[in-house]
C-alpha positions in Angstrom: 0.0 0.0 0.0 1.2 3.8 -1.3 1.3 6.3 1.3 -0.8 9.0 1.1 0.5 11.9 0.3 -0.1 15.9 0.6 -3.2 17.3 2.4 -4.0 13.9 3.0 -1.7 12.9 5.6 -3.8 15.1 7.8 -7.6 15.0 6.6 -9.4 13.6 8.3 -12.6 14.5 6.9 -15.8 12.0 6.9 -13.6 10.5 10.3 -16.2 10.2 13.5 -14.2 11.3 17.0 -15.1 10.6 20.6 -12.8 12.3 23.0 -13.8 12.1 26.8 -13.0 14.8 29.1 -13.5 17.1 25.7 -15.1 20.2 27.2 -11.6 21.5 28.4 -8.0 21.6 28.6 -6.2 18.8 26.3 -9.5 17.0 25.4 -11.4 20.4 24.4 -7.7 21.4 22.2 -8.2 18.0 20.8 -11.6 18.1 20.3 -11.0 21.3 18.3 -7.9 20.1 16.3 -10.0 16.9 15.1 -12.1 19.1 13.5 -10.2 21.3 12.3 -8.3 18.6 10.1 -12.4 17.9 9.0 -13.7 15.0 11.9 -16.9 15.2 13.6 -16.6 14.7 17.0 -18.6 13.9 20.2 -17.5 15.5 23.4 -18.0 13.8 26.6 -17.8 15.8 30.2 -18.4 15.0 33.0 -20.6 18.4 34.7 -20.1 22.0 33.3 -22.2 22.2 30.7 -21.4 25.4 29.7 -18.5 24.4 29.0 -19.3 21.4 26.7 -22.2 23.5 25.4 -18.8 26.7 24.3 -17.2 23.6 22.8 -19.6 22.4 20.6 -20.5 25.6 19.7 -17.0 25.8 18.7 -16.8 23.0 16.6 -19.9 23.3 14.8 -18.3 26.9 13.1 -15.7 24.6 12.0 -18.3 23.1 9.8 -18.3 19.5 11.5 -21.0 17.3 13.3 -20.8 17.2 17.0 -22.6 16.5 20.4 -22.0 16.5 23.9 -22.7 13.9 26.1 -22.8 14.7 30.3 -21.8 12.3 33.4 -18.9 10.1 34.9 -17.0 8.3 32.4 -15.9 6.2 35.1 -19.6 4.8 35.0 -20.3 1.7 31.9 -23.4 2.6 31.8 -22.9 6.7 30.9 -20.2 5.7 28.5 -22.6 3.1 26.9 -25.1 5.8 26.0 -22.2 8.2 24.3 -21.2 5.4 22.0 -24.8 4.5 21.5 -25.4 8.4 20.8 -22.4 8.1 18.6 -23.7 5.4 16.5 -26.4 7.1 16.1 -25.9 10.9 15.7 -22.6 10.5 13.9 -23.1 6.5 12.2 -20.0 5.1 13.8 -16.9 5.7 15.5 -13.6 6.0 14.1 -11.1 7.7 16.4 -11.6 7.4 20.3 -9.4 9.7 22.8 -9.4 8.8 26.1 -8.7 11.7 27.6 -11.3 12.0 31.4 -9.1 12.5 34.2 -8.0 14.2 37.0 -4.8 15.1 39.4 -5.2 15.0 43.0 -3.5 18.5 43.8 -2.7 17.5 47.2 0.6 15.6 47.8 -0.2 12.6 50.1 2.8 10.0 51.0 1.4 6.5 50.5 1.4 5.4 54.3 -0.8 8.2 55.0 -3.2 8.1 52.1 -6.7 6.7 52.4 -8.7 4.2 50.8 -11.1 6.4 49.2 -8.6 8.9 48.0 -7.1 6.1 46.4 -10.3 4.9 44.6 -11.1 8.0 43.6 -7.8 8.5 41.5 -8.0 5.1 40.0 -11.7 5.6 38.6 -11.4 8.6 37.5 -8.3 8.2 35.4 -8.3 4.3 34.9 -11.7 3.0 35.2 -12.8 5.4 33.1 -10.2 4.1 30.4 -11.3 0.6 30.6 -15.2 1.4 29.4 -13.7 4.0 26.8 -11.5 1.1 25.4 -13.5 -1.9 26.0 -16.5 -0.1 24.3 -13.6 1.0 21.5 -12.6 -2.3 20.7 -16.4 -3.4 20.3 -17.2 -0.1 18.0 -14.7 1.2 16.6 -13.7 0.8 12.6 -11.3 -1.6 10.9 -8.5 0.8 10.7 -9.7 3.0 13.5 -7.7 4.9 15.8 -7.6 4.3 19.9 -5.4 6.7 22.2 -5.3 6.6 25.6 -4.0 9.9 27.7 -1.6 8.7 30.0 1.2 11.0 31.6 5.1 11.5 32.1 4.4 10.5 35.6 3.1 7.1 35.2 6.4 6.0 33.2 9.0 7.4 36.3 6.6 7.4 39.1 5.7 10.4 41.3 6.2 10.6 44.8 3.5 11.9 47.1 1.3 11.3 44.4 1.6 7.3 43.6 -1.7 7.2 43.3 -1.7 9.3 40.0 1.2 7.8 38.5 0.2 4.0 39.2 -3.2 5.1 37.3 -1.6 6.3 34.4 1.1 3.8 34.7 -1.6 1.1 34.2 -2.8 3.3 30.8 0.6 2.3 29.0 -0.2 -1.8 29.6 -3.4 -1.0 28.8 -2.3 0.1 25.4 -0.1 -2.1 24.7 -2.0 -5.4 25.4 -5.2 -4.0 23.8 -3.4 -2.9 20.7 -2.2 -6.7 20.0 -5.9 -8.1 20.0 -6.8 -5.3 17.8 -4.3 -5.4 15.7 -5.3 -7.9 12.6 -8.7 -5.3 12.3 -6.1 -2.5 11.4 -6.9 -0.8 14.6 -4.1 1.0 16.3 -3.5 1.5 19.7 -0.9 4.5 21.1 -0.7 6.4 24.3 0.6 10.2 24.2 2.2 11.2 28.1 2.6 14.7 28.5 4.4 16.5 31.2 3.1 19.9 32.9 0.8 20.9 30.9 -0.8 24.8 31.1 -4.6 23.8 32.4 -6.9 24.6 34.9 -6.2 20.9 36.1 -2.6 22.2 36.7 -3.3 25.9 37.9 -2.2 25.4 41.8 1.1 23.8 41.6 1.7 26.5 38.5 0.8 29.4 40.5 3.0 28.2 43.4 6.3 27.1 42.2 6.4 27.7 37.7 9.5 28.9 37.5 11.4 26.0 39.2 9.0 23.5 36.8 10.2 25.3 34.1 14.0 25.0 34.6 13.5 21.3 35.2 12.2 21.5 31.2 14.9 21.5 28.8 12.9 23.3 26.0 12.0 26.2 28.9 8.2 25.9 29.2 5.1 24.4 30.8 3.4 22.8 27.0 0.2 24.4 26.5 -3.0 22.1 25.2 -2.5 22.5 21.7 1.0 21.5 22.5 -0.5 18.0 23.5 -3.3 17.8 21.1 -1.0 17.8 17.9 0.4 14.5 18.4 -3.0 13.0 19.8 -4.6 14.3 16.3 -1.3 12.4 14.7 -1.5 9.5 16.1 -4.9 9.4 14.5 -3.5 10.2 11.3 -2.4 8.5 8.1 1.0 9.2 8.8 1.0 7.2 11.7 -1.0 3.9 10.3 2.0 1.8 11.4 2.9 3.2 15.1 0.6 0.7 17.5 1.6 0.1 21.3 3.6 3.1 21.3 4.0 5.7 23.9 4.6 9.5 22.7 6.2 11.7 25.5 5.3 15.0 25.1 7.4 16.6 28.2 9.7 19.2 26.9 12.8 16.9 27.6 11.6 16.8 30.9 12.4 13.0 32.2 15.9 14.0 30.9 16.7 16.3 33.8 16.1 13.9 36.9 
């Protein structure tokens, strides 16, 4: 098979996109950028509708389909209705972001952290990941694109906050297990991990100590959304049909300096 070539590598046109956790941050950059490059997309979110209601709102000016679809991703039965809304407002799936997720602000040594802060962190970022990629595998097209959000943190580990790095840890196997079964459908698999990343999620810890996170990144900056969302809306590209069970760092050059 040629490679496509041109305009191509990136269009993405007639393509149907779920991305949880769409209405801001990474997943509403994303969100965007898929449509930009011609996708529709479906948003999923988790309470602000305002929010979700600005992003579509968004997307629709950029001449695609899209919908938004409200509650906990960590809940089957919430993320069975988007894909059933998907099916049937958009006529399929072909690209799924997993992307719902949050960081604990707090840093909390292991010995001292609780059960239910624990739970919390793992539904919320992995749970959530399991119904978006189970119901994936069952939906999505032969050829279709799966990426998982995972982080920087859940390759090295992150002290006072193993909680957060074990869930996103678990995204990477996750991945690359998933991508094996789905493999002879044409159906890749890929994680992208970003480092500090310029959200509301991360607005605390940015406030209180930026400049020193910054001189731990070798290119000299905190990545901004659309920094993240370009190699997402890559991966679901034509230029990367062969990269499956891969992770993309997108960190700066962080992990390089300790």
């Amino acid at each position: 098979m040629s490679a496509p070539a041109g305009a191509e590598l990136f269009a993405l046109a007639g393509k149907r996109a779920l991305v949880t956790g769409g209405s801001r941050g990474v997943g509403r950059a994303t969100a965007r950028l898929l449509a930009r490059c011609g996708a529709d997309v479906g948003i999923g979110y988790h309470s602000r509708a305002s929010d979700a209601d600005e992003t579509v709102a968004e997307l629709h000016a950029l001449g695609v389909r899209a919908f938004s679809h409200a509650g906990d991703a960590a809940d089957g039965a919430v993320m069975e209705a988007f894909f059933a809304r998907a099916l049937r407002e958009l006529g399929g799936v072909d690209l799924v972001i997993a992307n719902a997720g949050i960081w604990p602000p707090d840093g909390i040594a292991l010995a001292e952290m609780s059960e239910a802060h624990w739970r919390r962190t793992i539904e919320v970022n992995l749970t959530s990941a399991f119904h978006t990629a189970r119901l994936a595998a069952r939906h999505v097209s032969d050829g279709g694109r799966i990426v998982l959000v995972s982080s920087t943190a859940g390759q090295r580990g992150e002290a006072f906050h193993a909680d957060y790095a074990a869930s996103k840890g678990a995204l990477l196997s996750l991945a690359k297990g998933l991508c094996v079964e789905l493999a002879p459908r044409g159906v890749t698999v890929n994680c992208v991990a970003p480092g500090w990343i310029d959200t509301e999620m991360a607005a605390a810890p940015l406030a209180a100590g930026r400049a020193a996170i910054e001189r731990a990144i070798p290119l000299g900056r905190v990545a901004s959304a659309e920094d993240v969302a370009g190699p997402i809306v890559f991966l679901c590209s034509a230029l990367a049909r062969h990269v499956t069970g891969e992770v993309l760092n997108v960190n700066g050059g962080s992990v390089l300096c300790g």
